[in-house]
mmCIF file of the N, C-alpha and C atoms, coordinates in Angstrom:
data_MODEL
# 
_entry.id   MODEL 
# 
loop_
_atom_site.group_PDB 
_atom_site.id 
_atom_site.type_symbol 
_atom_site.label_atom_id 
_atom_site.label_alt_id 
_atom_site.label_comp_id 
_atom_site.label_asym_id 
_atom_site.label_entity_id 
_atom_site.label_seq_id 
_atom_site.pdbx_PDB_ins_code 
_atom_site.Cartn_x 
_atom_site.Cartn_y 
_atom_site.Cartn_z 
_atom_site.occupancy 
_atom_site.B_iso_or_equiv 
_atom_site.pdbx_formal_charge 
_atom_site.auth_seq_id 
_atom_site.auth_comp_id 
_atom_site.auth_asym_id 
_atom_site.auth_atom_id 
_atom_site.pdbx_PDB_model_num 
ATOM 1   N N  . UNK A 1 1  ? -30.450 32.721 -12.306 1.00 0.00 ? 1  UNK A N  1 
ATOM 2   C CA . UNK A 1 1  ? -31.751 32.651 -11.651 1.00 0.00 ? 1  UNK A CA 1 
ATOM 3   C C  . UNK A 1 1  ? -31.522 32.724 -10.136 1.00 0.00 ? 1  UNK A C  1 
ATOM 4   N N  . UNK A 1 2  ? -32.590 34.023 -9.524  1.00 0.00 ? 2  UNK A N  1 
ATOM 5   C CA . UNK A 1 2  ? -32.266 33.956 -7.944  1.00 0.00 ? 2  UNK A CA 1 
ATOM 6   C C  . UNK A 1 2  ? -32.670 32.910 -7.376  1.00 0.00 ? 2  UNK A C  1 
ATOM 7   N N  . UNK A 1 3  ? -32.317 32.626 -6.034  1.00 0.00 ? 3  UNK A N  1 
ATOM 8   C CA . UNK A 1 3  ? -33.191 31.703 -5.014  1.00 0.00 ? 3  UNK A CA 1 
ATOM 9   C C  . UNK A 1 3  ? -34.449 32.030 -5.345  1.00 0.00 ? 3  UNK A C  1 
ATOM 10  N N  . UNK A 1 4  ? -34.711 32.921 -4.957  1.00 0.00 ? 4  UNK A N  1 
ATOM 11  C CA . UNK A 1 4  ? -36.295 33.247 -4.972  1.00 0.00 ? 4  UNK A CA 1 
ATOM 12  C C  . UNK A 1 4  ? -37.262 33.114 -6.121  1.00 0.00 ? 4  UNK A C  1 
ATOM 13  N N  . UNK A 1 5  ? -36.646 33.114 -7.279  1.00 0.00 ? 5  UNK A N  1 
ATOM 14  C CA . UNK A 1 5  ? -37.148 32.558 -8.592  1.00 0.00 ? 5  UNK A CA 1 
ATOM 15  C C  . UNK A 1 5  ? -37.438 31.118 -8.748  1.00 0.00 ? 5  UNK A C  1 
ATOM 16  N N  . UNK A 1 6  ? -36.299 29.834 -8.243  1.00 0.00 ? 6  UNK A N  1 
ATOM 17  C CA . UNK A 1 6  ? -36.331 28.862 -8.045  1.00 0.00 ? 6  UNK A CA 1 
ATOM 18  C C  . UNK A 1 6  ? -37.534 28.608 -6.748  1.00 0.00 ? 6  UNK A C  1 
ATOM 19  N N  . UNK A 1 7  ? -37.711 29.284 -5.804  1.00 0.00 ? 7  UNK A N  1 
ATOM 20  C CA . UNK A 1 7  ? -38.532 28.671 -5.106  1.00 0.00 ? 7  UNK A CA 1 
ATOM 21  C C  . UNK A 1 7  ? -40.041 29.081 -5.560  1.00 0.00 ? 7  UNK A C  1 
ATOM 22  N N  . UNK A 1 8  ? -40.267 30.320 -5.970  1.00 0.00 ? 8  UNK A N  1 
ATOM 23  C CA . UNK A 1 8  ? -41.518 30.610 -6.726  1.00 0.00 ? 8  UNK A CA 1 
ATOM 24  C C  . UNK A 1 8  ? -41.950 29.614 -7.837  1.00 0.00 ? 8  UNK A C  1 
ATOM 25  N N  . UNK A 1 9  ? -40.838 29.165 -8.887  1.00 0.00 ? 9  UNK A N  1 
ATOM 26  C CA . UNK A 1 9  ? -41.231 27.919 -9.319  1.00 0.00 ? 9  UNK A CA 1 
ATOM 27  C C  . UNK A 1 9  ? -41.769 27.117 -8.583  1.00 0.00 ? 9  UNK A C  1 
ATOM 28  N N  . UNK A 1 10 ? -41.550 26.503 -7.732  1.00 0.00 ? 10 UNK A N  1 
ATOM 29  C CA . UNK A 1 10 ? -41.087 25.297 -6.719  1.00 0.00 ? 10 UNK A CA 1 
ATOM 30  C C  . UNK A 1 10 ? -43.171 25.539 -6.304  1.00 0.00 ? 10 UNK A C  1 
ATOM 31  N N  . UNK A 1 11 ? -43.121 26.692 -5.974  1.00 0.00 ? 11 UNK A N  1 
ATOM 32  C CA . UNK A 1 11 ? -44.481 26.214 -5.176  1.00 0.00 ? 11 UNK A CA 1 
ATOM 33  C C  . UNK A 1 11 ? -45.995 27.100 -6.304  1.00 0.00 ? 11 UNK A C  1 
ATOM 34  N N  . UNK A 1 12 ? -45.391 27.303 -7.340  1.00 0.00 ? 12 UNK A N  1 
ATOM 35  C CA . UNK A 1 12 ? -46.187 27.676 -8.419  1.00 0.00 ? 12 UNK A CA 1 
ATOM 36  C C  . UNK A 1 12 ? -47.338 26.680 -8.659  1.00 0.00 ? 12 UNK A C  1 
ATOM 37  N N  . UNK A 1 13 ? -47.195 25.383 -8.627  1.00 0.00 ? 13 UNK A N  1 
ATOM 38  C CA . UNK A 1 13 ? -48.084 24.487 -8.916  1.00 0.00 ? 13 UNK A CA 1 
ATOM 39  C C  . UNK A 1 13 ? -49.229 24.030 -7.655  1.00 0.00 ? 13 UNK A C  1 
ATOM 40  N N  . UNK A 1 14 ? -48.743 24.586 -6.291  1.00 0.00 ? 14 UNK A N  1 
ATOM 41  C CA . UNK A 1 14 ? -49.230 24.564 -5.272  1.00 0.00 ? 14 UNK A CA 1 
ATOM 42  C C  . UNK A 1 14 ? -50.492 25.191 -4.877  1.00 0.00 ? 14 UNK A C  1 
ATOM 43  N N  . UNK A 1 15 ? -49.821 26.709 -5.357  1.00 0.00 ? 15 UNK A N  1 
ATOM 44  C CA . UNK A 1 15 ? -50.252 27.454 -5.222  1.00 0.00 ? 15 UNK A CA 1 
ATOM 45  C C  . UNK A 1 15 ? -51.740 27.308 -6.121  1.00 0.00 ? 15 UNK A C  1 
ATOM 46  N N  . UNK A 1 16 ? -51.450 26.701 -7.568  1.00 0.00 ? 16 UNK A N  1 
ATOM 47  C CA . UNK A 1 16 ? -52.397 27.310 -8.555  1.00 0.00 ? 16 UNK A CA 1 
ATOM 48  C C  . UNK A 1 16 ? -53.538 25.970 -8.201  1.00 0.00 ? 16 UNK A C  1 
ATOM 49  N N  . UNK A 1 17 ? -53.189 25.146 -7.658  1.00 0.00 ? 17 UNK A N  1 
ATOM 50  C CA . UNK A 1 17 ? -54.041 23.175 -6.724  1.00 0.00 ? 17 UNK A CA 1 
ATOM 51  C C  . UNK A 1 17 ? -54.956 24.400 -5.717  1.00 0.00 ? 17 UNK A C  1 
ATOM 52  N N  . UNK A 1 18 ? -54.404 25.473 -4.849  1.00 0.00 ? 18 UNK A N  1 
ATOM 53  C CA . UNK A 1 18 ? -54.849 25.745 -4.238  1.00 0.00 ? 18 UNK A CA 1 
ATOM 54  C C  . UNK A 1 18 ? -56.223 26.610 -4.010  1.00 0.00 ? 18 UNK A C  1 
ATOM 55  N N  . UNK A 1 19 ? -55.598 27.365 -5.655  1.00 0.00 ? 19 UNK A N  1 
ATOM 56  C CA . UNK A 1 19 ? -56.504 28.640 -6.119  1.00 0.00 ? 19 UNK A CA 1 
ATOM 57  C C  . UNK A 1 19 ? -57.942 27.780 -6.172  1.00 0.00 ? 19 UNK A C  1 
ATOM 58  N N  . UNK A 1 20 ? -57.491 26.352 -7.318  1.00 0.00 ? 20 UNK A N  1 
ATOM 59  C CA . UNK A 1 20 ? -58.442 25.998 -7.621  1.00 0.00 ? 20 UNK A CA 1 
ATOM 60  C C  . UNK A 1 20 ? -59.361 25.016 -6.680  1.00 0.00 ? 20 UNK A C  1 
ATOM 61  N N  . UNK A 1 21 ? -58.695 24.657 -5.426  1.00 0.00 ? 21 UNK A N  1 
ATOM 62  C CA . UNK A 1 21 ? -59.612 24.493 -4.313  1.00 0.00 ? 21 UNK A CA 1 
ATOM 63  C C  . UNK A 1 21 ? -60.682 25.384 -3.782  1.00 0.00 ? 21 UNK A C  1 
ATOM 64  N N  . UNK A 1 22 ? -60.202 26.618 -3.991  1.00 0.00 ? 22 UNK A N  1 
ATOM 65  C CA . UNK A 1 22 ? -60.740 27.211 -3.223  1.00 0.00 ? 22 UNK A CA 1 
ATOM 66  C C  . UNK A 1 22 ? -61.978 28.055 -3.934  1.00 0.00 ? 22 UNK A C  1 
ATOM 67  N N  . UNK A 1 23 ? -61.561 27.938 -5.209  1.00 0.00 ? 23 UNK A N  1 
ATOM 68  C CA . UNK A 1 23 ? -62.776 28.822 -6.191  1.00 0.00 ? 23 UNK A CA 1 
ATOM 69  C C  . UNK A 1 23 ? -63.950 27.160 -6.163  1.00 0.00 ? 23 UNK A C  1 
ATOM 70  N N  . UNK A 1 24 ? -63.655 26.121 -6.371  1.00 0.00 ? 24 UNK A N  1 
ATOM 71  C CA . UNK A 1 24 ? -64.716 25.535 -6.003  1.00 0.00 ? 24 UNK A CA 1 
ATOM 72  C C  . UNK A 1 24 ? -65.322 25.494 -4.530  1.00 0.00 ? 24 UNK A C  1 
ATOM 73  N N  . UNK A 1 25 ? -64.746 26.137 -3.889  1.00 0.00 ? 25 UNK A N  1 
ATOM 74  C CA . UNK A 1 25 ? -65.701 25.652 -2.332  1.00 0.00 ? 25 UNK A CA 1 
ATOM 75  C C  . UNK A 1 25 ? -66.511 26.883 -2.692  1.00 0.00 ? 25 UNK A C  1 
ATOM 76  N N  . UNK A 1 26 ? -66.213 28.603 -3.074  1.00 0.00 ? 26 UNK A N  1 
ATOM 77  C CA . UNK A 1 26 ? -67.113 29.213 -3.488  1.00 0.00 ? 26 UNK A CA 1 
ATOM 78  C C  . UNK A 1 26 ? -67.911 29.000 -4.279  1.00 0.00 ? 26 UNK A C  1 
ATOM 79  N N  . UNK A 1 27 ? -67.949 28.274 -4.783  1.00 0.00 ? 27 UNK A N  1 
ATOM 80  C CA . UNK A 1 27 ? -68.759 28.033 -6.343  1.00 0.00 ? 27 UNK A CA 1 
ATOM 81  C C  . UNK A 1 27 ? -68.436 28.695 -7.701  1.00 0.00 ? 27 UNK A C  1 
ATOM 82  N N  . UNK A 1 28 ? -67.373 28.485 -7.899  1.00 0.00 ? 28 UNK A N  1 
ATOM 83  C CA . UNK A 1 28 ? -66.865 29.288 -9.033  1.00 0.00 ? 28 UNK A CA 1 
ATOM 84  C C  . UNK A 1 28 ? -66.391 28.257 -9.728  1.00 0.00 ? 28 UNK A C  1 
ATOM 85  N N  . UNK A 1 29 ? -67.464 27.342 -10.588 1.00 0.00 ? 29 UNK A N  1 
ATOM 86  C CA . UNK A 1 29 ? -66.712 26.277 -10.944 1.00 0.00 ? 29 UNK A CA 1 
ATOM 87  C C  . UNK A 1 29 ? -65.640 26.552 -12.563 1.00 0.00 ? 29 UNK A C  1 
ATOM 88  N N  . UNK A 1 30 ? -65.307 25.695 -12.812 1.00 0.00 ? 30 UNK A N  1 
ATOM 89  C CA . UNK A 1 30 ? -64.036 25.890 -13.428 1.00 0.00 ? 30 UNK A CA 1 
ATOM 90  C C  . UNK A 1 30 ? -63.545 27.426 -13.774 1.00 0.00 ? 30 UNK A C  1 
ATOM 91  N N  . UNK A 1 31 ? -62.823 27.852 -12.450 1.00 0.00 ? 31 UNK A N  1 
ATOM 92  C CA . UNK A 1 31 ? -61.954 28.668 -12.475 1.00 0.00 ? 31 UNK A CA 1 
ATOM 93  C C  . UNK A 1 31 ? -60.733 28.645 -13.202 1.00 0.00 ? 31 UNK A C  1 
ATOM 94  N N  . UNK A 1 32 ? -60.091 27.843 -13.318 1.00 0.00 ? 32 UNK A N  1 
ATOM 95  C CA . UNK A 1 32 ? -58.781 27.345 -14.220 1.00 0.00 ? 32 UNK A CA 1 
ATOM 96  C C  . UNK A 1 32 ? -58.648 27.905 -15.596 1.00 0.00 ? 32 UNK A C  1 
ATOM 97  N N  . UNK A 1 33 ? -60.150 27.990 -16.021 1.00 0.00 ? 33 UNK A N  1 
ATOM 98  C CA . UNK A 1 33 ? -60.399 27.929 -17.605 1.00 0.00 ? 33 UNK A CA 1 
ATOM 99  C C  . UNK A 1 33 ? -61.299 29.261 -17.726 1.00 0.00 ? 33 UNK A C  1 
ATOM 100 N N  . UNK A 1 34 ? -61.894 29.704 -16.904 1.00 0.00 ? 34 UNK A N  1 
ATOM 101 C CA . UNK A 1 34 ? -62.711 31.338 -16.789 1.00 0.00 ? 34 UNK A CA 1 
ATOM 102 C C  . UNK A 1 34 ? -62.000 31.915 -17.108 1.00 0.00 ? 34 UNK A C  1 
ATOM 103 N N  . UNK A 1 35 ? -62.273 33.031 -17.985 1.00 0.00 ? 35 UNK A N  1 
ATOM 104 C CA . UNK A 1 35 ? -61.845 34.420 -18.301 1.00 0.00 ? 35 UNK A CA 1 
ATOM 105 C C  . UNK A 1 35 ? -61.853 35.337 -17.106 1.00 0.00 ? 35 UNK A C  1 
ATOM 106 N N  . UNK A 1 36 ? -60.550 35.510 -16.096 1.00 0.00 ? 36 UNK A N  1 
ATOM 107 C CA . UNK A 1 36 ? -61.044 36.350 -14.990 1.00 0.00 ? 36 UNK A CA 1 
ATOM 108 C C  . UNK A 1 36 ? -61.124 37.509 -15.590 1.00 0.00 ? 36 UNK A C  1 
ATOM 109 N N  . UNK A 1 37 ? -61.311 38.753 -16.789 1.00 0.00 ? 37 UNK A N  1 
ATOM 110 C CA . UNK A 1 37 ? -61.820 39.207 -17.020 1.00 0.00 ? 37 UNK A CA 1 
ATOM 111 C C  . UNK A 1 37 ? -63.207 39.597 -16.529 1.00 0.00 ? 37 UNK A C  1 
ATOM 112 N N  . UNK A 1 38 ? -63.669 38.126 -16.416 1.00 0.00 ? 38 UNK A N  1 
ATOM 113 C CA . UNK A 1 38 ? -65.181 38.150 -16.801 1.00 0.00 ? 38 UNK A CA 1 
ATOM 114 C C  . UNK A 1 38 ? -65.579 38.661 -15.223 1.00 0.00 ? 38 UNK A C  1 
ATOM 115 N N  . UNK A 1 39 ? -64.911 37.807 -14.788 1.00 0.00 ? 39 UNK A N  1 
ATOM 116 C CA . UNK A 1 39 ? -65.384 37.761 -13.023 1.00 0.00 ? 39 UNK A CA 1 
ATOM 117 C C  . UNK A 1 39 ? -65.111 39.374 -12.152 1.00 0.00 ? 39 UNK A C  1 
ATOM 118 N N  . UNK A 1 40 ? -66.068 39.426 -11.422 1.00 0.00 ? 40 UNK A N  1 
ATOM 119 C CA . UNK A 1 40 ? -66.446 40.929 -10.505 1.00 0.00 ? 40 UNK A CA 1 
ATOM 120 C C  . UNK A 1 40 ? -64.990 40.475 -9.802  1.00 0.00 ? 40 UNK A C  1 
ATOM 121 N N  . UNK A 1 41 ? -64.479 41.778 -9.426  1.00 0.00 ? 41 UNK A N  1 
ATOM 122 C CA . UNK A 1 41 ? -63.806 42.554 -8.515  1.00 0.00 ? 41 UNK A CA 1 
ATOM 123 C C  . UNK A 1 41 ? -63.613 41.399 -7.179  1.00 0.00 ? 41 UNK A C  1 
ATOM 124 N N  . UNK A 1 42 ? -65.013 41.329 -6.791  1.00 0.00 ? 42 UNK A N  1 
ATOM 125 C CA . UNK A 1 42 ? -65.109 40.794 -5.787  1.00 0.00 ? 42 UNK A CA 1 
ATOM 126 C C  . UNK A 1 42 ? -65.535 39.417 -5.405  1.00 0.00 ? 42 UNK A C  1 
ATOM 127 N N  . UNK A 1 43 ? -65.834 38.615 -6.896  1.00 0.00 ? 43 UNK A N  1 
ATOM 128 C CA . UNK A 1 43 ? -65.754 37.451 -6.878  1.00 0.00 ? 43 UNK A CA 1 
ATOM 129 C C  . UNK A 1 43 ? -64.037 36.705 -6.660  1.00 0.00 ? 43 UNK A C  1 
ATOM 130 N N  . UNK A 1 44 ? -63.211 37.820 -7.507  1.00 0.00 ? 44 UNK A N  1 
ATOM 131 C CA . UNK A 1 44 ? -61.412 37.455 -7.412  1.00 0.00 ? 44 UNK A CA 1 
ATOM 132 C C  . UNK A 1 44 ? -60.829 37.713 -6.222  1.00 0.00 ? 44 UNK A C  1 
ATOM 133 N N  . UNK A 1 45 ? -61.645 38.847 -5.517  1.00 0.00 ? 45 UNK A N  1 
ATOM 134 C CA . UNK A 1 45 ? -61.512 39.035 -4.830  1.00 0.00 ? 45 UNK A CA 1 
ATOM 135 C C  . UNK A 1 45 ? -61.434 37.934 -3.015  1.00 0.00 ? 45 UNK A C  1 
ATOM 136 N N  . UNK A 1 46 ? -62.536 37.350 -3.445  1.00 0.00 ? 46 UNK A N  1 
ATOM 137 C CA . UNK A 1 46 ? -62.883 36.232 -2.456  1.00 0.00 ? 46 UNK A CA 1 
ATOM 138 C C  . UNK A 1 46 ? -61.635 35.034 -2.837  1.00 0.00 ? 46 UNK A C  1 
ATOM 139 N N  . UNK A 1 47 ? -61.457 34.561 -3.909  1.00 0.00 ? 47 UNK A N  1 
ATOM 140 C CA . UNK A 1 47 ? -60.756 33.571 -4.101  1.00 0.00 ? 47 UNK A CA 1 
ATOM 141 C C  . UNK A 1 47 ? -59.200 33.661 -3.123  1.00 0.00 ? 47 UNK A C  1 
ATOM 142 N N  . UNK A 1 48 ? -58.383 35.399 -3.884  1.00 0.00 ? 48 UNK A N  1 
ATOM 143 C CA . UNK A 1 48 ? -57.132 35.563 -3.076  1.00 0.00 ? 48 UNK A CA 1 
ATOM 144 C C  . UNK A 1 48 ? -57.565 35.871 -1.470  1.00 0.00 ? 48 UNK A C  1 
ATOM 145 N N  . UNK A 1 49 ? -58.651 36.094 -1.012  1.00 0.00 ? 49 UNK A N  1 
ATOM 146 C CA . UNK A 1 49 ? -58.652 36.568 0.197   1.00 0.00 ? 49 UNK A CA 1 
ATOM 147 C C  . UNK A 1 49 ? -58.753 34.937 0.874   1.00 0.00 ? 49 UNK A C  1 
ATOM 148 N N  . UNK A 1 50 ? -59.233 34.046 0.517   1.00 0.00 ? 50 UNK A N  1 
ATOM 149 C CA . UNK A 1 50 ? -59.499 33.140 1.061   1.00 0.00 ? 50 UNK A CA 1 
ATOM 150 C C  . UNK A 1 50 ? -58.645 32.129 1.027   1.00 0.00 ? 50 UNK A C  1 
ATOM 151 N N  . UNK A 1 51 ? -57.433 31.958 0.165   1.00 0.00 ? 51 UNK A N  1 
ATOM 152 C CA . UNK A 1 51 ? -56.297 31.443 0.385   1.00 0.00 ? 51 UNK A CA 1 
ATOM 153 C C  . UNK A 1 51 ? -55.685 31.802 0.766   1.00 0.00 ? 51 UNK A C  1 
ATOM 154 N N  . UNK A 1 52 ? -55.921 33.460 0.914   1.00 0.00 ? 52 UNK A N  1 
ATOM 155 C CA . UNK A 1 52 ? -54.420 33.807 2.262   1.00 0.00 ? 52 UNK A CA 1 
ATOM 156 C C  . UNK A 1 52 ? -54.827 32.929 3.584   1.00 0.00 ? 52 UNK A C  1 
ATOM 157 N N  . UNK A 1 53 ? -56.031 33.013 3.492   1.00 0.00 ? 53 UNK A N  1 
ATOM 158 C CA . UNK A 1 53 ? -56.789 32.665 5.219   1.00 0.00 ? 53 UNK A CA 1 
ATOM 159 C C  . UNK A 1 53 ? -56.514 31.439 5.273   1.00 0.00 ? 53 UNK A C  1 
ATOM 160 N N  . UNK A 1 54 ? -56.620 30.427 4.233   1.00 0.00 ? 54 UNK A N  1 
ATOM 161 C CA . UNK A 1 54 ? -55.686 28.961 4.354   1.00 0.00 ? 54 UNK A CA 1 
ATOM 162 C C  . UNK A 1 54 ? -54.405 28.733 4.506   1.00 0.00 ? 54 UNK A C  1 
ATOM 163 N N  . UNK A 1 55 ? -53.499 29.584 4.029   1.00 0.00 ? 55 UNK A N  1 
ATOM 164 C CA . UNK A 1 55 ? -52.526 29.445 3.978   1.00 0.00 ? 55 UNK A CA 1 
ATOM 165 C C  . UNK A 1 55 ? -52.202 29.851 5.605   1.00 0.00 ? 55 UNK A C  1 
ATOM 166 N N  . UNK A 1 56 ? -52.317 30.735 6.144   1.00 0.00 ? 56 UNK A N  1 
ATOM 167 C CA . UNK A 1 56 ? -52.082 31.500 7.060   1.00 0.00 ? 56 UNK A CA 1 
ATOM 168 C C  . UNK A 1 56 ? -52.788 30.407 8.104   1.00 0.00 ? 56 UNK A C  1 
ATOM 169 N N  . UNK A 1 57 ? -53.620 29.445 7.815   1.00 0.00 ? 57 UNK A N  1 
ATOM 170 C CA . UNK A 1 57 ? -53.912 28.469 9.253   1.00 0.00 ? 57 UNK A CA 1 
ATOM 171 C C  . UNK A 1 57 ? -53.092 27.357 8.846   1.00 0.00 ? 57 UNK A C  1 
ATOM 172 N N  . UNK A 1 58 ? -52.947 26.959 7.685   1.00 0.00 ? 58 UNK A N  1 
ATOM 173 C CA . UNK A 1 58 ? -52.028 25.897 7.603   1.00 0.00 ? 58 UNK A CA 1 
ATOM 174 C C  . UNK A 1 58 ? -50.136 26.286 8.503   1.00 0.00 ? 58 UNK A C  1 
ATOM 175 N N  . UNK A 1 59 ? -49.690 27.381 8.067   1.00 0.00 ? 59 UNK A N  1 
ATOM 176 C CA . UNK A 1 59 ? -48.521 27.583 9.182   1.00 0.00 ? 59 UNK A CA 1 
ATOM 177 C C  . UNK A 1 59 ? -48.722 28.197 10.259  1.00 0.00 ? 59 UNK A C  1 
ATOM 178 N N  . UNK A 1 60 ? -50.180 28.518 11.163  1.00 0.00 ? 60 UNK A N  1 
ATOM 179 C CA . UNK A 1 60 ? -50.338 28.217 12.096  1.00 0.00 ? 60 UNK A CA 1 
ATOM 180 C C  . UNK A 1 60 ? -50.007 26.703 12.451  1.00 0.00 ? 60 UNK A C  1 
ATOM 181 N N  . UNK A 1 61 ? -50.520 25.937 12.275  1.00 0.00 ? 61 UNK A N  1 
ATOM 182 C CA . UNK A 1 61 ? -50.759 24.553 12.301  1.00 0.00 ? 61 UNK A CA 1 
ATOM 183 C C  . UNK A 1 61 ? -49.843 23.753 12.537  1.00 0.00 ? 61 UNK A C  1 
ATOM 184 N N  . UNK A 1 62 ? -48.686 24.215 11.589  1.00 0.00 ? 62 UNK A N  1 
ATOM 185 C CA . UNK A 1 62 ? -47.632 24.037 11.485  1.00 0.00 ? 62 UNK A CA 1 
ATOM 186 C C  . UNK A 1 62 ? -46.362 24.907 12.481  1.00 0.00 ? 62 UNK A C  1 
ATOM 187 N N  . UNK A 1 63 ? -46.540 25.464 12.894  1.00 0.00 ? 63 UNK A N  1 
ATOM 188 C CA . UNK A 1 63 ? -45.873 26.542 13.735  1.00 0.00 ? 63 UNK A CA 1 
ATOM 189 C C  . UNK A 1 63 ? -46.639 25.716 15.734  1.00 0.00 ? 63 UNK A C  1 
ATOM 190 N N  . UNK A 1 64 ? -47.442 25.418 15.833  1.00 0.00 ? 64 UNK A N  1 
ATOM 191 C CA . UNK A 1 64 ? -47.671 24.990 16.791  1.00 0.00 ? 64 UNK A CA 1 
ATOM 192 C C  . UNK A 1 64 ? -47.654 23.467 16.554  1.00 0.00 ? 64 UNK A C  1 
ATOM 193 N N  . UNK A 1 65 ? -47.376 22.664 15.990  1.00 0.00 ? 65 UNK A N  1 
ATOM 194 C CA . UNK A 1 65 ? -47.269 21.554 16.180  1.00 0.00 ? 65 UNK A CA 1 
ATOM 195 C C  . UNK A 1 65 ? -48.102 20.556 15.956  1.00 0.00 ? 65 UNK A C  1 
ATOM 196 N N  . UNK A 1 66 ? -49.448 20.713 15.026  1.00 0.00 ? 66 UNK A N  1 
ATOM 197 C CA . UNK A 1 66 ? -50.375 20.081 15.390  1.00 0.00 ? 66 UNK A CA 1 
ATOM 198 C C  . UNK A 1 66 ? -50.115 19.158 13.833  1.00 0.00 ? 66 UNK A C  1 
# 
């Protein structure tokens, strides 16, 4: 197993705390358990776009010190 396998584990569970933060602030309630099947393009769409945008201020955040 590479590094990179081990660390994808590592933040797999993070990641998926995160998804599901963020599909409830849209209103997508229980995302966890939805058929994304079901869901538009651009409802999935919002979810990954909007945790990049968290993620990406959290190591801001972190990158300046705050």
């Amino acid at each position: 197993m590479s590094l990179q396998d081990k660390m994808n584990m590592n933040a797999k569970p993070a990641l998926n705390s995160l998804k599901t933060e963020v599909a409830n602030e849209l209103g997508l309630s229980n995302y966890e358990q939805a058929d994304k099947g079901n869901l538009t393009a651009r409802q999935n769409g919002y979810v990954g776009g909007y945790m990049t945008k968290k993620l990406v201020e959290m190591a801001e955040r972190q990158l300046s010190g705050k």
